[in-house]
C-alpha positions as CSV (number, residue, x, y, z in Angstrom):
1,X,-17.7,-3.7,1.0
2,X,-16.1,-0.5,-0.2
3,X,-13.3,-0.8,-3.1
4,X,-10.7,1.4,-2.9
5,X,-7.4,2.6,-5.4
6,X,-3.9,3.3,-3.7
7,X,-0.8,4.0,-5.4
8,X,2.4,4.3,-3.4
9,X,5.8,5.3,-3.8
10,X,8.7,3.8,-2.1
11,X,12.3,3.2,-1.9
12,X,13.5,-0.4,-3.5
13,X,14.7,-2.8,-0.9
14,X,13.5,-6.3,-0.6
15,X,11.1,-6.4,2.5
16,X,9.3,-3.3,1.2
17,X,6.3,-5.2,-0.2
18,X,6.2,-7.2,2.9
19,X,5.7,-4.6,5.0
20,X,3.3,-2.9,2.8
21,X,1.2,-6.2,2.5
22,X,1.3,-6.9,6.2
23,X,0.3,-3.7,7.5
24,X,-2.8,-3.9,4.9
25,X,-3.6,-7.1,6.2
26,X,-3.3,-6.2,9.7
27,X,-5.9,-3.5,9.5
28,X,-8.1,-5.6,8.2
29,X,-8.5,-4.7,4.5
30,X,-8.4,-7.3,1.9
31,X,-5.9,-7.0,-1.3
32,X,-7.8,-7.8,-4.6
33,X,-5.5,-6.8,-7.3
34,X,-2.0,-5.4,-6.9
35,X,0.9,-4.6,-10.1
36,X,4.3,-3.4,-9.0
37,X,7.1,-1.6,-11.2
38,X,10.7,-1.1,-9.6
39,X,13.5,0.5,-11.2
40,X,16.8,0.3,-9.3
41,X,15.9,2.9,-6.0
42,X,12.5,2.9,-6.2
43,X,9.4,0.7,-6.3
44,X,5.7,1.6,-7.6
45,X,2.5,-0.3,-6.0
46,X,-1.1,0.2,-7.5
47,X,-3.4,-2.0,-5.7
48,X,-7.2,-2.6,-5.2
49,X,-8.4,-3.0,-1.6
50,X,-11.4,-3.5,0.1
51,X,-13.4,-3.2,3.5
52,X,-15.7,-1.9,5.3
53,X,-13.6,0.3,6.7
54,X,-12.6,4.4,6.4
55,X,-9.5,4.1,4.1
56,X,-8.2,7.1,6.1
57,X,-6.8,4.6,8.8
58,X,-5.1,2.5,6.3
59,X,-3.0,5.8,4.1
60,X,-2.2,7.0,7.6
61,X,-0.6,3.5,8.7
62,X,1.2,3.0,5.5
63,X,2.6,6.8,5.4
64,X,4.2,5.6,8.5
65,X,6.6,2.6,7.2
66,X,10.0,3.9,6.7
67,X,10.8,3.5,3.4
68,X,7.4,4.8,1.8
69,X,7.4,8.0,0.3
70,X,4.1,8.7,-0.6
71,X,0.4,7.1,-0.9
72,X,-2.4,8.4,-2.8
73,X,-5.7,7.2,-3.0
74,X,-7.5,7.7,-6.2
């Protein structure tokens, strides 16, 4: 399996992490470490994933939840 790095940006409201979880779930990628930071507006995610699949699919589907503002993969 293939190990990648994301870090994402997003505003701070409480289902945020939810989303972000499910949608990684969904397409099939497996979360294998994840820290968060939040201030008052905004919320930080750097997390681990893996799969055997292109990681391209999984930035495009998480750029596309409303509240996230960016996601890089490093």
């Amino acid at each position: 399996m293939k190990q990648y790095q994301l870090t994402l940006q997003a505003q701070w409201r409480p289902e945020v992490l939810e989303r972000v979880l499910r949608v990684v779930r969904h397409r099939g990628y497996r979360v294998s470490q994840l820290q968060m930071t939040s201030s008052a507006e905004h919320i930080s995610l750097n997390f681990s994933v893996s799969s055997e699949r292109s990681i391209e699919a999984l930035v495009s589907q998480l750029s596309k939840l409303f509240d996230v503002q960016s996601v890089v993969v490093l």
